[in-house]
Every structure is written in C-alpha cells, then in structure tokens.
DODRENPA-672071 format. One record per residue (C-alpha): residue number from 1; x, y, z; residue in one letter. Coordinates in Angstrom, 3 decimals, decimal comma, m for minus. Last residue first. Layout:
<sites>
{site NUM; {X; Y; Z}; "A"},
...
</sites>
This chain:
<sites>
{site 227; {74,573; m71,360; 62,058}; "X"},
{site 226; {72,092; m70,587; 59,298}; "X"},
{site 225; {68,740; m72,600; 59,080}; "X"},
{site 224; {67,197; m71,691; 55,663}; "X"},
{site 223; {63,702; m72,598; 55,836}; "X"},
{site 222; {60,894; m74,110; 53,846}; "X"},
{site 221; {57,811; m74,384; 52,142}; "X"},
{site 220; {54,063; m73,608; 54,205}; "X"},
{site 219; {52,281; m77,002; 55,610}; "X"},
{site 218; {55,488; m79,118; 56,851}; "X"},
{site 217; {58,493; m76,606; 56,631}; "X"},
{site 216; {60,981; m78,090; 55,186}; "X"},
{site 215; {64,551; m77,499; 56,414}; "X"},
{site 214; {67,789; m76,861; 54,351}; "X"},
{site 213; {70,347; m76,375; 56,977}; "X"},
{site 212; {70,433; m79,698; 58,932}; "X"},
{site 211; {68,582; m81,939; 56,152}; "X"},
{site 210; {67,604; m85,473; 56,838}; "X"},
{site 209; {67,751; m86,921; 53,612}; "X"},
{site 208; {70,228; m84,461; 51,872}; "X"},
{site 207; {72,666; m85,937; 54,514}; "X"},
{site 206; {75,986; m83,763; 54,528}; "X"},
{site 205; {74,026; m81,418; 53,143}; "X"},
{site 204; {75,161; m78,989; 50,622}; "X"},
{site 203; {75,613; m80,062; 47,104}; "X"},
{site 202; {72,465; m82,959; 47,567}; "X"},
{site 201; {70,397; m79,819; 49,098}; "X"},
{site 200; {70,506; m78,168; 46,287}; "X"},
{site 199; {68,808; m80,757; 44,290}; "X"},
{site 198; {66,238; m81,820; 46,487}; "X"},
{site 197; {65,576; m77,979; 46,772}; "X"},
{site 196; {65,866; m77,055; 42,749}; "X"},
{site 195; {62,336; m80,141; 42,613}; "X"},
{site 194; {60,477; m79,546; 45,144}; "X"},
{site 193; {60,991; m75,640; 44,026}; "X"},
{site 192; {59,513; m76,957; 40,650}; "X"},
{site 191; {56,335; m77,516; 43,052}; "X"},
{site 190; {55,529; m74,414; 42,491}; "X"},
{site 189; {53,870; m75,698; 38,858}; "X"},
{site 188; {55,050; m73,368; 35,716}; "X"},
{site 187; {57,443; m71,013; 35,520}; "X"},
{site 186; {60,474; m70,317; 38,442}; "X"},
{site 185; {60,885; m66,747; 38,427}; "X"},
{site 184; {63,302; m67,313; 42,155}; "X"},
{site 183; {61,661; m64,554; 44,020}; "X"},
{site 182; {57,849; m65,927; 42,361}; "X"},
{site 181; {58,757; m69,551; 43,169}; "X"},
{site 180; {59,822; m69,131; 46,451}; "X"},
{site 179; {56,699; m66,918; 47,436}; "X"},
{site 178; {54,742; m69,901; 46,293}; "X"},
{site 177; {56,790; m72,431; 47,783}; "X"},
{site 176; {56,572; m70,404; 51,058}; "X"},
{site 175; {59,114; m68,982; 53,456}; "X"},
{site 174; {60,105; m69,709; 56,535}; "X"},
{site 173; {62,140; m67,349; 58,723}; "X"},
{site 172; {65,660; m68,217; 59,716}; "X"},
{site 171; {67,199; m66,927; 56,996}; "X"},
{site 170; {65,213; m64,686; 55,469}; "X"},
{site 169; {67,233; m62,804; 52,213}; "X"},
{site 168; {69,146; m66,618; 52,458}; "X"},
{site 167; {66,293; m68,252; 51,452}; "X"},
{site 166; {65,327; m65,994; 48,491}; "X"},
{site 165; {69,327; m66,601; 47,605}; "X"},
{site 164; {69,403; m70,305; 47,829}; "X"},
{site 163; {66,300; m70,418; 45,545}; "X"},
{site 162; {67,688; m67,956; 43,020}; "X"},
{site 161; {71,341; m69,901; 43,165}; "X"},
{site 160; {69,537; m73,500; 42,466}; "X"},
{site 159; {67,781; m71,820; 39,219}; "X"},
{site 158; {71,047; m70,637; 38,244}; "X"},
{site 157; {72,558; m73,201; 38,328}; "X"},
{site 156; {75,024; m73,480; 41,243}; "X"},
{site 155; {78,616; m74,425; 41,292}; "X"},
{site 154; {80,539; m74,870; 45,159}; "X"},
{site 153; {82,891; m72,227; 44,915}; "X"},
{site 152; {85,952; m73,232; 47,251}; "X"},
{site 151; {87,929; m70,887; 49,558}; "X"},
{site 150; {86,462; m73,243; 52,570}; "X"},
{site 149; {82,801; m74,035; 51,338}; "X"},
{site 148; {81,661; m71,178; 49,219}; "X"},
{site 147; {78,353; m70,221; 47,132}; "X"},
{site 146; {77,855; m67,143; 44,965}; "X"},
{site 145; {75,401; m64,800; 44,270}; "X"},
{site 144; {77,754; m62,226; 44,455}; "X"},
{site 143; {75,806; m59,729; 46,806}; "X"},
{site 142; {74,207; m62,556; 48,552}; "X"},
{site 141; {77,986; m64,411; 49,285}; "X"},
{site 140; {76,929; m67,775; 50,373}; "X"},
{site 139; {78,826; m69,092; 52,912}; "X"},
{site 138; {79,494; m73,593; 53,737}; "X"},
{site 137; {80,784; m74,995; 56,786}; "X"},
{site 136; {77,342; m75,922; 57,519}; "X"},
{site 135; {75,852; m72,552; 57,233}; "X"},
{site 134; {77,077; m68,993; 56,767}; "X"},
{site 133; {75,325; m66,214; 55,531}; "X"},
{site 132; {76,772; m63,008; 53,508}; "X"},
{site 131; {76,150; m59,844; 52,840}; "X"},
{site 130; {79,808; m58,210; 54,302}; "X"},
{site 129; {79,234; m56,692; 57,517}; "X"},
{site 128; {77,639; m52,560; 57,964}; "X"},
{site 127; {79,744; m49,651; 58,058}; "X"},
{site 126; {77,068; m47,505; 59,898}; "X"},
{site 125; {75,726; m44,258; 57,491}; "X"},
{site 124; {74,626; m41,547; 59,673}; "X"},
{site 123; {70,900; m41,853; 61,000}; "X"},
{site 122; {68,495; m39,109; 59,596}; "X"},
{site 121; {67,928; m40,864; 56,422}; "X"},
{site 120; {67,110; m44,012; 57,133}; "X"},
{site 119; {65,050; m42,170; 60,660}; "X"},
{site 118; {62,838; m40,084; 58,197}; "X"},
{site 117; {62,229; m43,425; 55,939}; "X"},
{site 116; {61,140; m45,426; 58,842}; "X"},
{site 115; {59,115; m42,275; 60,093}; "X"},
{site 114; {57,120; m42,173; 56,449}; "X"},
{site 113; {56,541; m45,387; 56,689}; "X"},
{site 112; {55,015; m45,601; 59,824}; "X"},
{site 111; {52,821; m42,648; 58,967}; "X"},
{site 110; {51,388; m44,363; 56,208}; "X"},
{site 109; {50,477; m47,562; 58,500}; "X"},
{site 108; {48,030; m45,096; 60,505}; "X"},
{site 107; {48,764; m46,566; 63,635}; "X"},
{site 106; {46,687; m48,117; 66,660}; "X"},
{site 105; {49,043; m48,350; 68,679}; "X"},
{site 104; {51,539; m45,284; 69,704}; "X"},
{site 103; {54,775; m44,524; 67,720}; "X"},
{site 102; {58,169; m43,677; 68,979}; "X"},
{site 101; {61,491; m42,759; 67,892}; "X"},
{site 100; {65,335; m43,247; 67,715}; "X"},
{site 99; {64,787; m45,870; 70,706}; "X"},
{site 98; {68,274; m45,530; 73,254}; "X"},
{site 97; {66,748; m46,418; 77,295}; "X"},
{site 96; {66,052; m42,563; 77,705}; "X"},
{site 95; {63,719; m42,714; 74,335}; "X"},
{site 94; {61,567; m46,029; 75,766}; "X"},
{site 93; {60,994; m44,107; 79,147}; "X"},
{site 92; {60,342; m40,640; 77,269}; "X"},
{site 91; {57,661; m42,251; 75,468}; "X"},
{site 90; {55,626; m43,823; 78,725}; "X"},
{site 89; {56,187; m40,832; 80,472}; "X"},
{site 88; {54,335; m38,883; 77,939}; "X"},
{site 87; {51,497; m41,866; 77,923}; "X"},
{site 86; {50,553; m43,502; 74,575}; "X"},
{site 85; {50,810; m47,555; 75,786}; "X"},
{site 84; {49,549; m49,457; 73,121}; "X"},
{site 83; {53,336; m49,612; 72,573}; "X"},
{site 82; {55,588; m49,336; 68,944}; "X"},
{site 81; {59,404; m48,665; 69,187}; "X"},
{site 80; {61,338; m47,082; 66,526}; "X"},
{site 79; {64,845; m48,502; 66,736}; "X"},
{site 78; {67,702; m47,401; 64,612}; "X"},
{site 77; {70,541; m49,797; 65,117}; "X"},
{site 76; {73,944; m49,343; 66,854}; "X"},
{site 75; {74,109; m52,735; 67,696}; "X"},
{site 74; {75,891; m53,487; 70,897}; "X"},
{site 73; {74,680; m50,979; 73,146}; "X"},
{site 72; {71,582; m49,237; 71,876}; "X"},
{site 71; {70,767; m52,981; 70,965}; "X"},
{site 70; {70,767; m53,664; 74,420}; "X"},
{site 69; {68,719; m50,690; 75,662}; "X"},
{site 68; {66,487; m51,683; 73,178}; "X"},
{site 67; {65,706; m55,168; 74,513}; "X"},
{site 66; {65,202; m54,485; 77,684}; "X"},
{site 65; {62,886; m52,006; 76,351}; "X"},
{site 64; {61,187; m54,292; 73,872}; "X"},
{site 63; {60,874; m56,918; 76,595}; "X"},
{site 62; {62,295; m59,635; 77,640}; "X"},
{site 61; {59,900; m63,375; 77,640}; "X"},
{site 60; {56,409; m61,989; 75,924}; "X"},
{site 59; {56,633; m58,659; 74,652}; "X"},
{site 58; {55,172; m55,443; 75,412}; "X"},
{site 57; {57,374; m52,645; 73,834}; "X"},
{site 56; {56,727; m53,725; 70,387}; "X"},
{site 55; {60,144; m53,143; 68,235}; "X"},
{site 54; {60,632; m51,882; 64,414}; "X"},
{site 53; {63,866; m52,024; 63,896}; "X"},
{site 52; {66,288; m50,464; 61,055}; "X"},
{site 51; {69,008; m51,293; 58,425}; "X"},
{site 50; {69,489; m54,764; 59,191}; "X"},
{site 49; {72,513; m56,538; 59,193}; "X"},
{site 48; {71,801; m60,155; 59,343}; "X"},
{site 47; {72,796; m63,563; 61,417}; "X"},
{site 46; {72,980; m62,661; 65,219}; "X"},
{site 45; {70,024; m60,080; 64,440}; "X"},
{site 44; {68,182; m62,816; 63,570}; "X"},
{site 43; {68,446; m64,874; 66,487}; "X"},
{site 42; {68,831; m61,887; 68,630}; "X"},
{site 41; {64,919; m61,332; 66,937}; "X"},
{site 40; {63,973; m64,464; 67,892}; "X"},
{site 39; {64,894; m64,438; 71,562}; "X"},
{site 38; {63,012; m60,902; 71,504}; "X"},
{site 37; {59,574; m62,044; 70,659}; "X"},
{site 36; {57,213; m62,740; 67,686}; "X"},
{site 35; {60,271; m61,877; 65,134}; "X"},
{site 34; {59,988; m61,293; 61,198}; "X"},
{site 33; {62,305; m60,061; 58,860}; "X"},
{site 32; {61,586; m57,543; 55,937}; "X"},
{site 31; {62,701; m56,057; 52,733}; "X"},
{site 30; {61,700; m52,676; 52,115}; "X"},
{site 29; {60,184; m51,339; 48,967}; "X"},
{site 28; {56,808; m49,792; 49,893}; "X"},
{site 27; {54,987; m53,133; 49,039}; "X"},
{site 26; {56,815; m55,043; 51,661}; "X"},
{site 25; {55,985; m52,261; 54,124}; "X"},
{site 24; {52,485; m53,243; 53,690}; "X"},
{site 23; {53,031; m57,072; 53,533}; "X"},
{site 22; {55,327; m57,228; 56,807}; "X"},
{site 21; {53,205; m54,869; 57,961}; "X"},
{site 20; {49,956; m56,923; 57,988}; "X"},
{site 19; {51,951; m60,183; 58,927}; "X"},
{site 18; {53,282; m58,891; 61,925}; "X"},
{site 17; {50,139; m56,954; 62,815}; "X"},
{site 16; {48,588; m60,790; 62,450}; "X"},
{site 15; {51,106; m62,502; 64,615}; "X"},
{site 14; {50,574; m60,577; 67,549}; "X"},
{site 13; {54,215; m60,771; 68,975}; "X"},
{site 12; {55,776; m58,195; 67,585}; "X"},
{site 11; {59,367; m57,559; 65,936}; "X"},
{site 10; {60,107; m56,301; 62,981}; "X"},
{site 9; {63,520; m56,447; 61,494}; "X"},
{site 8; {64,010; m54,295; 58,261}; "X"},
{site 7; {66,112; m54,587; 55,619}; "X"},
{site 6; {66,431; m51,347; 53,697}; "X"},
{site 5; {66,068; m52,254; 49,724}; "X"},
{site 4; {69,275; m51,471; 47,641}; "X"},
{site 3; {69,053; m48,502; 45,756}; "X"},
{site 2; {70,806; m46,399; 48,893}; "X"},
{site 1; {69,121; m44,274; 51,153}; "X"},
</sites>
C-alpha cells in the first residue's frame, strides 16, 4: 500500500456499527466514508475513488448483493461483504455475485483489519481518477490543495484551504466543528470554523446566505455537497 491512507466506503445501515468502525478503522490509518444504504453509497461512490468496500448484505432499499454485483461491473472495487448470515451457501452466494471476501457478524474488529489490509495488497493496483471534487462550477484539487473555477485559481488562506480540504476528504458526509477544527489545527474556540466557513463560502457561493454547496448541518457542523 501506498503512504497515503486507503479510503474506505462502509456501508451499513445500523448506525452504531457504522460509527464503531468508522472510529476503529480510523485509528488504524484509513480514511473512511459512511453509507446507511446503497443509494448513499452510489452517491459517494459517484464522487470518490475509494480503495476498498466494506458492504452489509442486508440492507434497506437494494441490497449488498445487488449492489456488489454492480460494483463487480462498473467499479472494479474490492468488496468484503459483512452478513449475520454465516451459512456456506450463504458465502458462496455473495463470492459468485464478485465480493473479494467475506466476514460473518459478530466480528472481532482485529480481524477486519487485518482482511482489509490482505485484500489492499492482494488486489493489483487500479489507475484510479485524479483527487479532485467538483462543485458549483468550481474543483478543488485535494492533492494540490488548490481551488479552480474554469482554469482559474480562486486564492485561499490557508486556514480557508484546511477547512475546504477536511470537507472535501467526506463530501457528502457531515462533519463536525470539532472534528473540523482538529483536521484544519484551528486553536482556540471551534467556533473559528464559524468564522473560515462564512468566509469561504463568500468566494464560492453564488449566495453565501443560502448556501448550495457549503451546507450547515443544524446540531453537528457541516457538509460539502458536491455535484
């Protein structure tokens, strides 16, 4: 694996295993994205180039093996599937329809981790798109830091190109002031992001009172909505 982290998408709709392992594998060095169901995670996966997914079979709406099949197709993504289900037919159902491996619920979170990193390593490397997200008319380059509209760099302090950029890691997802403040090293109260967001938003929306691409999140910070 490379020094960057792996992005991961994980996708299940009990909202406290997603939490849980998006802490746990957090703290072993991957970088994570959050789905409850599969609309979501084609959301995502519309907008990101993740390394690997981690996919509950039972889902609400299409399910992990409906969605698997599809990914098998257009994606070309590892997929280790997770099911309550731990019957041999069960696993060689999700393997015929193109998962990379399997692992029945309840989990020892340890193992997980260690078959993540077997199937980063075991995969051949995929030419993946260029880093960057697009909103508004305007792209931010991640791996530059840098913001575009047309062939145009909009300028960014530094404090407004940290915020942009721990939005951008999760577009789509919300994230919090305080997790904001700690990507970004903002010092002192979180409500300094208040402050870089009112001013970002003035260089990108069209209408920095009623934001299109620069939500807030009432209760929890905000969101980066790409198109």
């Amino acid at each position: 694996m490379s020094d960057v982290e792996p992005h991961l998408l994980i996708v299940d709709d009990d909202a406290r295993l997603r939490e849980l392992l998006r802490r746990y594998l957090s703290e072993n060095e991957f970088r994570i994205t959050t789905a409850a169901d599969a609309a979501e995670a084609r959301r995502h996966l519309a907008s990101f180039a993740f390394d690997l997914i981690v996919l509950d079979v039972m889902l609400p709406g299409e399910s992990g093996l409906a969605l698997t099949r599809d990914l098998n197709r257009e994606h070309r993504l590892p997929v280790l599937l997770l099911t309550a289900m731990a019957e041999p037919e069960d696993r060689v159902n999700g393997l015929e329809q193109g998962a990379d491996d399997y692992l029945s619920k309840p989990f020892e979170p340890r193992e997980l981790v260690l078959r993540i990193r077997n199937l980063l390593q075991r995969r051949p490397a995929i030419d993946a798109p260029p880093r960057e997200i697009r909103f508004g008319g305007c792209r931010f380059d991640l791996a530059r830091s840098e913001l575009f509209r047309g062939s145009e760099v909009i300028h960014l302090t530094a404090a407004e190109t940290a915020l942009l950029a721990g939005l951008a890691e999760r577009a789509g997802a919300a994230v919090s002031r305080e997790e904001l403040s700690l990507s970004a090293q903002f010092s002192g109260n979180v409500r300094n992001v208040d402050v870089q967001m009112t001013r970002l938003r003035r260089k990108i929306e069209r209408d920095p009172r009623f934001p299109r691409y620069l939500q807030t999140v009432r209760g929890t910070g905000y969101v980066l909505k790409p198109d």
